[in-house]
C-alpha atoms as one frame of an Amber mdcrd trajectory, in Angstrom:
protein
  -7.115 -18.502  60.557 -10.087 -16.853  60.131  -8.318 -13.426  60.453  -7.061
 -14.181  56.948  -9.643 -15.078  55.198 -11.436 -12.293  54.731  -8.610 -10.278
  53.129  -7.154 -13.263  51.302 -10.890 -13.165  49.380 -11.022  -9.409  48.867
  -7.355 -10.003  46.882  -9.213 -13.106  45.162 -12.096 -10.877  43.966 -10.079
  -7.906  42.871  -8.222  -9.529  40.666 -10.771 -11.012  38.915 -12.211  -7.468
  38.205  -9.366  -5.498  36.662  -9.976  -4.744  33.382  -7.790  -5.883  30.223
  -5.017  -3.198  29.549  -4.771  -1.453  25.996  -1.644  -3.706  25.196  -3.744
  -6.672  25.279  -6.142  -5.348  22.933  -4.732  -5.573  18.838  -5.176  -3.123
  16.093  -5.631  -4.150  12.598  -6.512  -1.512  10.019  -8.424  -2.577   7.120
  -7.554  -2.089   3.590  -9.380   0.641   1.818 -12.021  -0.459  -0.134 -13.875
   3.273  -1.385 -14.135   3.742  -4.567 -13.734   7.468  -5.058 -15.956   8.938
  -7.812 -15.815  12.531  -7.512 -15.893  14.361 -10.262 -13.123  16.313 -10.904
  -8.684  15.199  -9.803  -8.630  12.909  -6.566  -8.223  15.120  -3.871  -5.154
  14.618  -1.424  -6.736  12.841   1.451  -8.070  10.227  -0.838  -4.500   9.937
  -2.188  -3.158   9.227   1.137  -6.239   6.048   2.101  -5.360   4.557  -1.269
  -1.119   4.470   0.248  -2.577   3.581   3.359  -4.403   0.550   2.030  -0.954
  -0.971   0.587   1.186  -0.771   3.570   2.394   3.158   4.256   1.816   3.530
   8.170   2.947   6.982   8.463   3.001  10.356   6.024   5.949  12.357   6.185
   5.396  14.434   2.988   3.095  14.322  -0.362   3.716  16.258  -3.366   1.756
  16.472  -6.683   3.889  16.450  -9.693   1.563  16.560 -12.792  -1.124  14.041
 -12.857   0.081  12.032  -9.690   0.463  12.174  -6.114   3.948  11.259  -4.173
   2.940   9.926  -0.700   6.244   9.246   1.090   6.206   7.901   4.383   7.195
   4.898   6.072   5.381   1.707   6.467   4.884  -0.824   9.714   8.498  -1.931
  10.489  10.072   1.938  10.029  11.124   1.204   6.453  10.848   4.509   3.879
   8.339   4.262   1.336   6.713   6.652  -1.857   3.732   5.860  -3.278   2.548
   7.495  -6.936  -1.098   7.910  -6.988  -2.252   8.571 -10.396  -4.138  12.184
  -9.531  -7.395  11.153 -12.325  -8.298   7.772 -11.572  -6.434   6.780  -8.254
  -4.230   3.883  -9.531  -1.220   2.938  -7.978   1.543   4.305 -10.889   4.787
   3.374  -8.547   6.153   2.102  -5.509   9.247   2.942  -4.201  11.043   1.107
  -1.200
């Protein structure tokens, strides 16, 4: 009996020490709230928060056409998805889906 106690403890106090893996721990990202004020057309990167803030997980392309941005992408659960970014003030123009 007392030949397995000693072990039996050892397995008691290992398992309390593991640490939590990475798929217990939950990622949220949080909405953009920067206001961009540079002077001067939004640049692209600042396009691409301002999609990212409304849902578009993942940039597969961006194109400026004029006065506005075209983020395309695809958002959380794998649907395809352009956002227009107006190029001046950084409104959302469109959103395609």
């Amino acid at each position: 009996m007392r030949n397995n106690l000693i072990p039996a403890a050892a397995l008691a106090m290992i398992g309390f020490s593991v640490p939590a893996s990475a798929a217990d721990v939950g990622y949220v990202q949080e909405p953009v709230t920067e206001i961009y004020t540079q002077a001067g057309p939004l640049p692209l990167q600042a396009a691409v928060d301002i999609a990212n803030g409304i849902g578009l997980v993942s940039v597969s392309n961006t194109n400026k056409w004029g006065n506005q941005w075209q983020v395309e992408g695809y958002d959380v659960a794998g649907s395809y998805m352009e956002v227009d970014v107006d190029a001046r003030t950084g409104a959302i123009v469109n959103v395609n889906r």
